[in-house]
C-alpha positions in Angstrom: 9.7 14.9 -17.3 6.1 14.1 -18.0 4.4 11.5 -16.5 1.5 9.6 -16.7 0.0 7.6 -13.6 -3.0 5.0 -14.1 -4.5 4.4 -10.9 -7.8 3.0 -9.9 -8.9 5.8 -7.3 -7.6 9.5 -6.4 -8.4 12.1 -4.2 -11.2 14.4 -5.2 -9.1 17.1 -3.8 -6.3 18.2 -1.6 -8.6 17.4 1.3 -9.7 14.1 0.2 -7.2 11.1 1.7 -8.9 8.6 -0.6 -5.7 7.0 -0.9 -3.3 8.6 1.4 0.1 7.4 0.2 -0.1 8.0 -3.2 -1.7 11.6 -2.5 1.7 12.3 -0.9 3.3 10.6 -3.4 1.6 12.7 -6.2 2.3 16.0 -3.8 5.9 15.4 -3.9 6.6 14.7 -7.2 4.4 17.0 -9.1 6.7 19.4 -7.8 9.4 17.6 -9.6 7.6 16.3 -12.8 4.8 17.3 -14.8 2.3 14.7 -13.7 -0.6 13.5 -15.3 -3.1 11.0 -12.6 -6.1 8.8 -14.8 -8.2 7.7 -12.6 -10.1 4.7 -13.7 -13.0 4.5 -10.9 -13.3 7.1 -8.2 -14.0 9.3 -7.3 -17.7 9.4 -8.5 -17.3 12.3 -11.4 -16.4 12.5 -14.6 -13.9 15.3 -15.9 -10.4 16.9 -15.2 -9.2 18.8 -11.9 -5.7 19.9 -10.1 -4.4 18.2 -7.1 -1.1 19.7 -5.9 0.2 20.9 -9.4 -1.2 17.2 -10.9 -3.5 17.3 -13.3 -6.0 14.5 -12.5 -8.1 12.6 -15.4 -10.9 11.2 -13.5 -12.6 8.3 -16.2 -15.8 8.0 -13.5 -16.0 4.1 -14.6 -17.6 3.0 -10.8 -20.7 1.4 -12.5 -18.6 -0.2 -15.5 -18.4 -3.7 -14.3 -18.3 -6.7 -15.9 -18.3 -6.5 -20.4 -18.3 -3.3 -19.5 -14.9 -2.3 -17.9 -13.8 -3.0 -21.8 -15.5 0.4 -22.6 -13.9 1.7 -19.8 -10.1 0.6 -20.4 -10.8 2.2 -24.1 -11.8 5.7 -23.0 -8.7 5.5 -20.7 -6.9 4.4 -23.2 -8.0 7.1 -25.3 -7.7 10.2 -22.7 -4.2 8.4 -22.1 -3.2 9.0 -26.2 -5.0 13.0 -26.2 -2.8 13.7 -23.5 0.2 12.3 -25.1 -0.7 14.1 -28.1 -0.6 17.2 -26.2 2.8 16.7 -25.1 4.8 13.4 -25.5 4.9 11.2 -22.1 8.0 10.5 -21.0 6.6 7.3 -18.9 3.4 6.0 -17.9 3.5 4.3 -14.5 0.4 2.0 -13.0 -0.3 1.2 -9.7 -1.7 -1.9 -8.8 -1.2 -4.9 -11.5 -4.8 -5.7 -12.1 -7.2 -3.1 -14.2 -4.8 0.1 -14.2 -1.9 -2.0 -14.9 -3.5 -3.6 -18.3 -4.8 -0.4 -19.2 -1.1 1.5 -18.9 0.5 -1.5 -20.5 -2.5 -1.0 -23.6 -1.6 2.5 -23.4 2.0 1.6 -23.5 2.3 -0.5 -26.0 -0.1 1.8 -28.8 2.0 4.9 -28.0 5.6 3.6 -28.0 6.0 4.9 -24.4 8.2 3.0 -21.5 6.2 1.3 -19.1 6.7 1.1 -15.0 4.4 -1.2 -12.8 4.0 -1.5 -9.4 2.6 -4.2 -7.4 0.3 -3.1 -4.8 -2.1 -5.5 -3.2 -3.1 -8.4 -3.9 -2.6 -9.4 -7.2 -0.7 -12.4 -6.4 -2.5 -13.6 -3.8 -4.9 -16.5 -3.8 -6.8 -17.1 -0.6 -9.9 -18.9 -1.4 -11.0 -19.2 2.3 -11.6 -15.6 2.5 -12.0 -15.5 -1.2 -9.7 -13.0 -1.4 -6.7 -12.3 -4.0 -6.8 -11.5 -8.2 -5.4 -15.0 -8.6 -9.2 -16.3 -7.5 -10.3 -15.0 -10.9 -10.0 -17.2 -14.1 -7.8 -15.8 -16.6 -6.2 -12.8 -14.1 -2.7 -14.1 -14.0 -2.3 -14.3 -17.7 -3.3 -10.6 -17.6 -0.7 -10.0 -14.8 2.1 -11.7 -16.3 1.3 -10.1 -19.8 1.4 -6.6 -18.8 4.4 -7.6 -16.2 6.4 -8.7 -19.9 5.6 -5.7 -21.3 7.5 -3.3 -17.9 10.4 -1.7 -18.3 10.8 -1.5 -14.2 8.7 -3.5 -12.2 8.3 -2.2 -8.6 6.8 -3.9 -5.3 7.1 -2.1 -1.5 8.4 -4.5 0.9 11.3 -7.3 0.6 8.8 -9.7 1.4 6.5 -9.0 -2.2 9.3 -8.6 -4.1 10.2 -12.1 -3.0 6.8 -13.3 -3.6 6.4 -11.6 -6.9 9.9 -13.2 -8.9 9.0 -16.2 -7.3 5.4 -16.3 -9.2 6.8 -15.0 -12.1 9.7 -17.6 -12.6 7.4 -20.3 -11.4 5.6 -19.1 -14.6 8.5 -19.0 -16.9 9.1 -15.1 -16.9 12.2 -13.9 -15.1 11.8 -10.7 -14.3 13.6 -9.0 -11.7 11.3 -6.9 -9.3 12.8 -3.7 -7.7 12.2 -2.4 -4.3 9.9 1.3 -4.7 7.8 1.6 -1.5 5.7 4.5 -1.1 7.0 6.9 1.7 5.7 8.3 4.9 5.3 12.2 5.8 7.4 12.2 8.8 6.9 15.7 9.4 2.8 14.6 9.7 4.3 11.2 11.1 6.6 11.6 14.3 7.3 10.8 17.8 5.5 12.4 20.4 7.0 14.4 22.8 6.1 11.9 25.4 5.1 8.2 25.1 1.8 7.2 26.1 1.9 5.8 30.0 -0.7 2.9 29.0 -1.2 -0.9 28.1 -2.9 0.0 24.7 -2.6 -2.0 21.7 -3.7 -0.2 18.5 -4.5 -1.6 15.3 -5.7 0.7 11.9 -7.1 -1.1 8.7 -10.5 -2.1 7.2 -12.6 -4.1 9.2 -12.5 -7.2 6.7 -11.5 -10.5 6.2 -7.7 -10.2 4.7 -6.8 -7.8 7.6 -8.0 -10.8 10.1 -8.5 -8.5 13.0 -10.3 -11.8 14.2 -7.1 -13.2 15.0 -5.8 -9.9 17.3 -9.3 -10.0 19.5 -8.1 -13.9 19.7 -4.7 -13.1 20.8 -6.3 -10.2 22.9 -8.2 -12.3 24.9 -5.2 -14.0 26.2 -3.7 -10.9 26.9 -6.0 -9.5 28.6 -6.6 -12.2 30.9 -2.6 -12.2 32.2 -2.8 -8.2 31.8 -5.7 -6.9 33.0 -4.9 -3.0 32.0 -4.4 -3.8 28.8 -6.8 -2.3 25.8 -7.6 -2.7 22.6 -8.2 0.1 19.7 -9.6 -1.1 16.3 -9.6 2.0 14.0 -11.4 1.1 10.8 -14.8 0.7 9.4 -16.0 -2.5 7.2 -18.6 -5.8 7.0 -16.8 -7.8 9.7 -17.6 -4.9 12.3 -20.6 -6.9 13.8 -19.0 -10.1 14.3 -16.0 -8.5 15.6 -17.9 -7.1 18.3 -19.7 -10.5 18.9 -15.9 -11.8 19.2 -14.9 -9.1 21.5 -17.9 -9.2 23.9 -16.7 -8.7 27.4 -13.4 -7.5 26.2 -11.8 -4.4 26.7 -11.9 -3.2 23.1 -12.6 -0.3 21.7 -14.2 -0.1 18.2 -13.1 3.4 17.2 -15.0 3.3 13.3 -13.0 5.4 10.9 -10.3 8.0 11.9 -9.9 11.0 9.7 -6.1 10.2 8.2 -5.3 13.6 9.9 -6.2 12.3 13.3 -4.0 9.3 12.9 -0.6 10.4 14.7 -3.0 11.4 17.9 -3.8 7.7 17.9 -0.5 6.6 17.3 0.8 8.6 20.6 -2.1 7.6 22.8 -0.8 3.6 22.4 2.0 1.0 23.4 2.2 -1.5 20.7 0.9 -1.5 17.1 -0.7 -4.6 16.1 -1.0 -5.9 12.6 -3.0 -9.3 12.0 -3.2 -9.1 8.5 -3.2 -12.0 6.0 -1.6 -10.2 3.4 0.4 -6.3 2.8 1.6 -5.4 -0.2 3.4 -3.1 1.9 1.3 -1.8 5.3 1.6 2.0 5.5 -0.1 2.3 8.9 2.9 -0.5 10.2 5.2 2.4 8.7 3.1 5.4 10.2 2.9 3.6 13.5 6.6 3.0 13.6 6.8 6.6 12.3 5.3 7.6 15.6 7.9 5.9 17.8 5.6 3.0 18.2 6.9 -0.7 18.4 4.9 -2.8 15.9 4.6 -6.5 16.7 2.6 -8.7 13.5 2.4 -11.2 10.8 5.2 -11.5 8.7 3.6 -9.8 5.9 4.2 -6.2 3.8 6.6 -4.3 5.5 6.4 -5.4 9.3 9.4 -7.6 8.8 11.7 -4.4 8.1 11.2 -2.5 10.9 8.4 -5.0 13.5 9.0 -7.8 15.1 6.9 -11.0 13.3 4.8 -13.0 15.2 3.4 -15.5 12.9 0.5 -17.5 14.5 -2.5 -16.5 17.3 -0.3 -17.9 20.5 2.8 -16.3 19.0 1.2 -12.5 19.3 -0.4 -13.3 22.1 3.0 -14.2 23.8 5.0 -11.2 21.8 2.2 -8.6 23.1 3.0 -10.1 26.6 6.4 -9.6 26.6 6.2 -6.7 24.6 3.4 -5.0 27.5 5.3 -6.5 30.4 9.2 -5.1 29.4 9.6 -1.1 28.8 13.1 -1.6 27.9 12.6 -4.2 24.9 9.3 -2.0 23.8 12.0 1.1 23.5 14.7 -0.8 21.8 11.8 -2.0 19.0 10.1 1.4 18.5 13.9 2.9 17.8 14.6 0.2 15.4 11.8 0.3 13.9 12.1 4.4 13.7 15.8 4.2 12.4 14.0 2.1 9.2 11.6 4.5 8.5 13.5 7.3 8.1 16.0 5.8 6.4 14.1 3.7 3.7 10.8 5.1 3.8 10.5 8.7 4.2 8.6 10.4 1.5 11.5 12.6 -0.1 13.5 8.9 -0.6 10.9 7.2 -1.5 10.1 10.1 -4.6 13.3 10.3 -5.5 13.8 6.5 -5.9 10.9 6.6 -8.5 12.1 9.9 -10.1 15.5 7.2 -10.5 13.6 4.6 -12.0 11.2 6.9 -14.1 14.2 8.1 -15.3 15.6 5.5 -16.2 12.7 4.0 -18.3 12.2 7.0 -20.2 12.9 7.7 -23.8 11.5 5.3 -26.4 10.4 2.3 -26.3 13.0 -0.3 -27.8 12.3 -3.6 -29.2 11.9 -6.6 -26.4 12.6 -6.5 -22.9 15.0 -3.3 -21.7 17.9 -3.7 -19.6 16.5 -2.9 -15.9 18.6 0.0 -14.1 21.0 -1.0 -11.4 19.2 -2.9 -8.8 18.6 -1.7 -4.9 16.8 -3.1 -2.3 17.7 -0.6 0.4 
């Protein structure tokens, strides 16, 4: 099987954990699959190299903004045909529904090839507060919901976006049915530690901006840390919101750790209580699933995955109480971090979560027929 994946960053090499799900993802199936990765933006160079077996075409388009991401989507579009030329693609597949998803559905559509997309951020979302979400932009949606006619599979990785995204699209008129393909976790990288951490830490990994709304955890924190006074908190990310996060946090015992080599992450994992997720809106949350991964218990908004395998704690007074209870009662923290373990390795472990897209690439393959395909046999587990 040959496939094509249009994404809008890759690694630069094996080393590079630009984006660290979809490196594994790549690792594990090009083992499978002749893969093929165009990179539409990052990383900064032009030309092609191997990751894992993948041959990755990067496009270099970081300063083609504006008019001229048009010039952009063509030489993609282009590289996309040579390649097919080369050697017929049995399915292209896009992540993310915004720029790589028009360009694969472009690509699609001029070379008779059977088309997967797969939700992956937030190109349903509209949160003008924090002016974040593709919806924000005049004219995006169309563009979603032109390439999402065009699928043979649409995919999303959590219950709650798949909800989200046939909701928008039948509010829209297009009844499409959105199958459940999360990316997966390494869990031989990703595993309980021989002995759980003997502290009061909370630990939180994830951009330092406005749509993770660590804001809201320092909040919370306060309140715990004033009815538990050995209780920490570890931010692990880098972004703009870093200053006034500090200003929020002043007098607090939080720790701003900046970024955390992807590596290093399962050290951090071991050396905390409770995993914390504040964030307005997940696709699907990998670090909730690395956390939990870890043996950790994960407490959060009811976004991405944390439903699955967390316990949801909606609003600021909610976590603040759930990290109480959570810091304050051994027994329930155990009983969450094994539930929350149990879902990992049985939905989201890398090996399943490959072989669930190998199913549906499979299934899409072959030519392209007239109007919209029969899906394959729906699974949400």
């Amino acid at each position: 099987m040959k496939i094509g994946l249009v994404v809008p960053g890759f690694s630069a090499d094996e080393q590079d954990w630009c984006i660290p799900a979809l490196l594994d993802h790549v690792r594990t199936l090009a083992a499978q699959a002749e893969v093929h990765i165009f990179t539409l933006r990052w990383p900064e160079r032009g030309g092609a190299y191997s990751v894992y077996g993948a041959t990755v075409h990067a496009l270099d388009g970081r300063k083609h903004m504006g008019v001229r991401a048009l010039a952009l989507w063509g030489r993609a579009v282009s590289a996309l045909a040579a390649e097919h030329q080369r050697g017929r693609f049995d399915v292209l597949h896009a992540f993310w529904l915004d720029e790589p998803g028009w360009v694969a559905a472009w690509a699609a559509r001029r070379l008779g090839v059977r088309l997967v997309l797969s939700l992956a951020g937030g190109e349903l979302s509209r949160l003008p507060d924090i002016n974040y979400g593709l919806l924000l932009w005049p004219g995006r949606g169309q563009l979603v919901r032109a390439a999402a006619r065009q699928a043979a599979v649409l995919t999303a990785g959590s219950r709650y976006y798949v909800d989200r995204a046939e909701a928008h699209f039948k509010s829209h008129g297009l009844n499409r049915t959105v199958y459940l393909a999360p990316l997966g976790v390494d869990l031989a990288r990703f595993a309980p530690p021989a002995q759980s951490a003997a502290n009061q830490r909370i630990v939180n990994v994830g951009s330092l901006t406005a749509v993770k709304d660590q804001a809201r955890l320092v909040r919370a924190f306060r309140r715990v840390a004033a009815a538990q006074p050995a209780a920490d908190l570890v931010l692990a990310g880098e972004g703009a919101l870093r200053p006034e996060l500090q200003t929020l946090a002043a007098g607090l015992p939080v720790r701003f750790a900046g970024l955390v080599p992807h590596s290093h992450l399962p050290a951090w994992y071991a050396d905390a209580a409770l995993y914390a997720q504040t964030s307005r809106h997940e696709a699907q949350g990998l670090a909730v699933l690395e956390a939990a991964a870890c043996g950790l218990p994960v407490v959060g908004t009811p976004v991405g995955v944390l439903p699955e395998c967390g316990r949801a704690a909606a609003g600021e007074s909610e976590l603040a109480e759930a990290l109480l209870e959570l810091l304050g009662d051994g027994s329930k923290r155990l009983a969450l971090a094994e539930a929350g373990l149990a879902v990992v390795r049985e939905r989201f472990a890398l090996d399943q979560t490959v072989a669930r897209f190998v199913e549906l690439y499979a299934s899409s393959s072959g030519p392209a027929p007239a109007g919209t395909p029969a899906a394959p046999d729906r699974s949400r587990g």
